[in-house]
C-alpha positions as a printed Julia matrix, in Angstrom:
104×3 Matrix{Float64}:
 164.89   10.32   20.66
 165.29   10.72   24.73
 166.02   14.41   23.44
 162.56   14.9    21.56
 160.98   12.9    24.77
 162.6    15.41   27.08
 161.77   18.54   24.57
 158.26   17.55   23.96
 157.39   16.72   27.96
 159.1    20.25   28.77
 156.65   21.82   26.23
 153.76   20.1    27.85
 154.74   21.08   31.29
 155.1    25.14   29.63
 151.28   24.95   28.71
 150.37   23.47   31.55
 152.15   26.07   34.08
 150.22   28.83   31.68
 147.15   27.46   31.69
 147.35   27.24   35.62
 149.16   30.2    36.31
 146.4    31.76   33.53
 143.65   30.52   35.71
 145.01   31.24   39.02
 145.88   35.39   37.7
 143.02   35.67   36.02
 139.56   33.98   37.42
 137.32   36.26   35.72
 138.96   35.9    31.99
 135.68   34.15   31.12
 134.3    33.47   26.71
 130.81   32.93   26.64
 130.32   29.66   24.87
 127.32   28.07   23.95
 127.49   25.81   26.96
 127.76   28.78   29.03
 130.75   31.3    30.06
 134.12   28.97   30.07
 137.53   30.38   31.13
 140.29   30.84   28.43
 142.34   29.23   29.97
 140.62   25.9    29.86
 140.07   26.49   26.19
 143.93   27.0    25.74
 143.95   23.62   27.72
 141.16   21.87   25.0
 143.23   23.06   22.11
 146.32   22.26   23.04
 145.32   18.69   23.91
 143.07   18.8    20.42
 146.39   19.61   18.8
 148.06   16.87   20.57
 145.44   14.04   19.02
 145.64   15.7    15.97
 149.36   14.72   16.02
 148.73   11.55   17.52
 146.6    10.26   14.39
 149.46   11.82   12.18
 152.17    9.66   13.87
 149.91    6.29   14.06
 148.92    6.98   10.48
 153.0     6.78    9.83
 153.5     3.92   11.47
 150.89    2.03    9.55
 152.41    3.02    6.61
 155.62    2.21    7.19
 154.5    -1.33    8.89
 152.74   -1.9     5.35
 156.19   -0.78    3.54
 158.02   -3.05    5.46
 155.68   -5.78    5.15
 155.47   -5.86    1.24
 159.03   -5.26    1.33
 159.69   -8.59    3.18
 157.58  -10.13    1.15
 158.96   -9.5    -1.84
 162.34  -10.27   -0.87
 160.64  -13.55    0.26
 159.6   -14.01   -3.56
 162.44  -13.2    -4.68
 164.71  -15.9    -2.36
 162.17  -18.18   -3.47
 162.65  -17.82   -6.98
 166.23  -18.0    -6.86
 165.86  -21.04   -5.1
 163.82  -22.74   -7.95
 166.62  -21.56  -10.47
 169.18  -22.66   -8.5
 167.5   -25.82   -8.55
 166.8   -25.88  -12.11
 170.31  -25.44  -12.65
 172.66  -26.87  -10.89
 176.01  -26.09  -11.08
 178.44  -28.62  -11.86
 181.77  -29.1    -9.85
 184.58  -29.53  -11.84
 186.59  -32.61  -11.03
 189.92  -32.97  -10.8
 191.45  -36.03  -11.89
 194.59  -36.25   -9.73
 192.69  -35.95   -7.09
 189.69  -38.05   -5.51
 187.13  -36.84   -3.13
 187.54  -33.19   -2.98
């Protein structure tokens, strides 16, 4: 895990020394966009963080799942303790006694 950490926070660092070095190179690499000319490299920025949410959602949408998984899984295994309880209950089992000896 402290691998993927370290991987995935070098990755992050890559786009952002692009994106800067990108901006810094190049100040006139301008798109015209609806809400007027925007540099590419901000809109490398915006769809890499996009990209990031995007994979956000997927990993909390996992993790709900597999809380629910667990959940019902406990549970069941709660019914199913339970009901071995009540037959255990329902029948006992008897201890054999010895007579030769008394107590246990």
């Amino acid at each position: 895990m402290k691998l993927l950490s370290s991987l995935a926070f070098a990755v992050v660092l890559g786009v952002v020394a692009f994106t800067w070095g990108l901006y810094v190179l190049e100040p006139n690499l301008l798109l015209g966009t609806p809400w007027g000319p925007v540099h590419v490299a901000l809109l490398v920025l915006a769809s890499f963080s996009l990209g990031l949410l995007v994979m956000g959602l997927y990993v909390l949408s996992g993790w709900v799942n597999a809380q629910t998984a667990l959940y019902r899984r406990s549970r069941e295994l709660k019914q199913v303790r339970e009901e071995l309880q009540a037959l255990k209950r329902q029948h006992p089992e008897e201890i054999p006694v010895i007579p030769d000896r008394s107590g246990q």
